[in-house]
C-alpha positions in Angstrom: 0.0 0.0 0.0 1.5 3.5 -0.8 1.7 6.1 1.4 1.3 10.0 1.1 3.7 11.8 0.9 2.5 15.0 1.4 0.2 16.2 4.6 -3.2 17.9 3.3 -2.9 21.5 3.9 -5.7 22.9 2.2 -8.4 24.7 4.1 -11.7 24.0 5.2 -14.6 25.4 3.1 -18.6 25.3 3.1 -20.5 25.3 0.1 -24.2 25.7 0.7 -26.5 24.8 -2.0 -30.3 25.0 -2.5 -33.7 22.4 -3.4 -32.4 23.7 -7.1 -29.0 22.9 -7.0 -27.7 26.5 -6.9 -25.1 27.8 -4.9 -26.6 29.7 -1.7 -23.5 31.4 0.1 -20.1 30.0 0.8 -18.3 29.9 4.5 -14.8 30.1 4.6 -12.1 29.9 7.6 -11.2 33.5 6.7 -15.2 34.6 7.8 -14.3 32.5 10.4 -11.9 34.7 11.6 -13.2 38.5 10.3 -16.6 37.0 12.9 -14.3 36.6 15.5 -12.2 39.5 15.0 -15.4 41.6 15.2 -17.2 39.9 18.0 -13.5 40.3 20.3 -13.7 44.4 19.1 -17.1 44.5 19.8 -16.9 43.2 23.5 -14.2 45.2 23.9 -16.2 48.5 23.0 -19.2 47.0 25.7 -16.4 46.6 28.0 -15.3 50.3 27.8 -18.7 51.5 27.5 -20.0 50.3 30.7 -16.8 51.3 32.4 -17.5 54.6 31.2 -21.3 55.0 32.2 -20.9 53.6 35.7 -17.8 55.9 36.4 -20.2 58.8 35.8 -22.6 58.7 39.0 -26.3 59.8 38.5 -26.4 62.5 40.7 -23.5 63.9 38.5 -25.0 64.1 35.3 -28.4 65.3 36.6 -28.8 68.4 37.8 -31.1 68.6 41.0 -33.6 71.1 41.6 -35.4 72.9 44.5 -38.7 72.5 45.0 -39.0 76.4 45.8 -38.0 77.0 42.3 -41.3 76.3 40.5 -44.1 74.0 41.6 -44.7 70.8 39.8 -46.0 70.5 36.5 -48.7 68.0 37.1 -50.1 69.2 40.8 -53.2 68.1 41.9 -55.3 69.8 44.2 
C-alpha cells in the first residue's frame, strides 16, 4: 500500500447549495476569523462603554432642583 507523501494542507470550506441545486453562500475559515475579530472588538467596546457609564454617577449628570424653584407641572389639588 502506498503512502502520502505529502500532509493535506488545504483549508476547510462550506459550500451551501439550494432544493435547485444553486449555490446559496459560501463559509470560509477567513469569515471564520473576520466573525471573531469583530465579536473580540465588539466586546471590547461593551467593555469600555459600561466602564465609562458607571464611572459617571447619577447624581453627577443630573442636575437637581429645589422645589422652591417652580411647583410641579402636574399638581393636583
Amino acid at each position: 500500500m502506498r503512502k502520502l507523501e505529502e500532509s493535506v494542507t488545504e483549508p476547510w470550506i462550506v459550500h451551501v447549495y439550494g432544493q435547485n441545486r444553486k449555490l446559496l453562500w459560501v463559509l470560509e475559515p477567513s469569515h471564520g476569523w473576520l466573525f471573531l475579530l469583530g465579536f473580540g472588538f465588539g466586546l471590547l467596546l461593551t467593555v469600555i462603554h459600561v466602564n465609562l457609564a458607571t464611572s459617571t454617577s447619577v447624581s453627577e449628570a443630573l442636575p437637581t432642583r429645589d422645589a422652591s424653584e417652580s411647583p410641579a407641572l402636574l399638581q393636583l389639588d
